[in-house]
N, C-alpha and C positions, 0 to 999 in steps of 0.2 A: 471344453470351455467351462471355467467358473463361474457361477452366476452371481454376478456381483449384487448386491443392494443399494438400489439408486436413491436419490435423495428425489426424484420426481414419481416413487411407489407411494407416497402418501395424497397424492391428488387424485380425485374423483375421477373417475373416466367419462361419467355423465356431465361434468362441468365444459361449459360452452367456452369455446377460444375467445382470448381477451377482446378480439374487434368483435364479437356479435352478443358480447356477455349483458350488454347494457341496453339491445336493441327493443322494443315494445314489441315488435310484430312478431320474434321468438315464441311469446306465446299461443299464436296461433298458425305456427308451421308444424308440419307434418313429422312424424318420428322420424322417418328414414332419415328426413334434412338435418333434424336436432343431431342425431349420431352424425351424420356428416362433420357438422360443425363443430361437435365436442372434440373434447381431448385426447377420446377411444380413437380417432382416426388422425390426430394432430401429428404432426412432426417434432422431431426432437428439437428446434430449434422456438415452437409458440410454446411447447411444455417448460423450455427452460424462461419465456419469459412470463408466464404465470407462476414461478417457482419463484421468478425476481421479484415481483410484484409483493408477492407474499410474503418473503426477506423485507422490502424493506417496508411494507405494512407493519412488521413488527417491531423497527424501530422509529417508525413516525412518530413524533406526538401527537399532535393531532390530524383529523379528516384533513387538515385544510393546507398541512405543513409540507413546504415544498420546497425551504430554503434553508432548515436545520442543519449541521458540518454533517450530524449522521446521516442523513439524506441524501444530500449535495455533493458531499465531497468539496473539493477546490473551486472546480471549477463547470463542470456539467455531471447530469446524475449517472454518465457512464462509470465515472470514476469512484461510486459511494462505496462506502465498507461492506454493503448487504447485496449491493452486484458480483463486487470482487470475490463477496463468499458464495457466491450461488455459482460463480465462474471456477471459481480455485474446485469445489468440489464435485464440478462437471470433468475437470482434467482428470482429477483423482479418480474418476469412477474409466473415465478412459484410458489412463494407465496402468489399471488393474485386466484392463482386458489387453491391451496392447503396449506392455512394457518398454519395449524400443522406439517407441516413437520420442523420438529428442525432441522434436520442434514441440510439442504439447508439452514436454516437462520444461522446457524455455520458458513456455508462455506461461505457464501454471507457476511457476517460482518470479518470472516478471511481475505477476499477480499478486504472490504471496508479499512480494517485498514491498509492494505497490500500499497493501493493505496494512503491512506494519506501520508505514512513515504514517499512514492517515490515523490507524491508533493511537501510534507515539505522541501525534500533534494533540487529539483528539485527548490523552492521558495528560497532556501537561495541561490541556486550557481547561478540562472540565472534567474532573476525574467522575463524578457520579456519573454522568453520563455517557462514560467512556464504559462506566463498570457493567450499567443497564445494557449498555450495547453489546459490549461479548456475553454477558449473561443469555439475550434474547436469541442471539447468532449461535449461540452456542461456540464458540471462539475463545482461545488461548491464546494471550499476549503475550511474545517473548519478547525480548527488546533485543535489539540487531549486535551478532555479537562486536567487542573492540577488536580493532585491526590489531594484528598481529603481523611482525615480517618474518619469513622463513631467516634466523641466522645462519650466512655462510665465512669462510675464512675469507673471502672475497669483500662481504658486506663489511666487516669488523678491522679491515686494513683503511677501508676506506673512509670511513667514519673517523678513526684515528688521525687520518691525514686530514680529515676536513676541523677535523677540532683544532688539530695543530697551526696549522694556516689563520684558522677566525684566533688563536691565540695570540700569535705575531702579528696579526693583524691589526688587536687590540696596544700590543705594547706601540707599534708605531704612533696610532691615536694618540696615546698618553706621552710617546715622548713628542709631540707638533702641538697637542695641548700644553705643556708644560711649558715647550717653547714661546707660544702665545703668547701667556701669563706673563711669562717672565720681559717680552717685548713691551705688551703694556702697564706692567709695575714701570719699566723704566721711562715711557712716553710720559705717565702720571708725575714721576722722581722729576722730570726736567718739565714738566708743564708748572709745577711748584716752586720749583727754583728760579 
């Protein structure tokens, strides 16, 4: 087995899980407990949500900011650019250890796509702040590529027929147009008369 490098090797081991990190009475518990409580015995799932924390602490602007697009996302902060990146790069590290797993590579490119439309948004309404945000994330923006159709001899026959149809279709127009016209020139010729 490869030993991959996680993106959660750079937190402290002695750092205390997010629910006891802010408690007063921490400082007067005992070591065994403090190790209990820290992130030396935490599970993978409190370490990846001090990793999210930490993401998007780096694109908050300030202490107080809780409703920023980089923050927030659309609509609740599951969906922010700095979760999606702390999620995208949890699959990444689990598909380096277990290649076959499809359902993980689903969810990791439902992620991935997820986090381009919010860039893309993010890139048309405020580009400085779009720039700071992959700057901080450390993130490359691609933009999604254009659809393209596979051409068959199948698709090109019928395309042909569809144009041909909206063509005849058009001269019918023009000739019941025309006819129109020429009804009301002559209502007009005998309203005059």
């Amino acid at each position: 087995v490869v030993d991959v490098p996680s993106q959660l090797d750079d937190l402290p081991p002695t750092t205390l899980k997010k629910d006891y990190a802010n408690l007063p009475i921490m400082n007067s518990v005992d070591d065994v407990v403090k190790r209990l409580l820290s992130l030396e015995m935490a599970s993978q799932k409190e370490k990846m949500k001090i990793k999210t924390q930490q993401l998007v602490e780096k694109v908050r602007r300030s202490p107080n900011d809780n409703g920023s697009f980089e923050v927030q996302g659309n609509f609740s902060l599951f969906f922010t650019v700095a979760v999606l990146t702390a999620r995208i790069r949890m699959f990444e590290e689990h598909l380096q250890k277990h290649p076959k797993d499809k359902n993980s590579r689903r969810r990791m490119l439902m992620a991935m796509d997820r986090r381009r439309k919010l860039l893309g948004y993010l890139r048309r309404v405020r580009y400085n702040t779009f720039d700071n945000t992959c700057k901080q994330l450390d993130v490359q923006y691609s933009p999604a590529p254009a659809y393209t159709r596979r051409i068959t001899k199948r698709w090109l026959v019928k395309k042909a027929f569809c144009i041909r149809v909206f063509q005849e279709k058009q001269k019918l127009k023009a000739a019941e147009r025309l006819k129109q016209r020429r009804e009301r020139q002559e209502r007009a010729g005998a309203a005059q008369e």
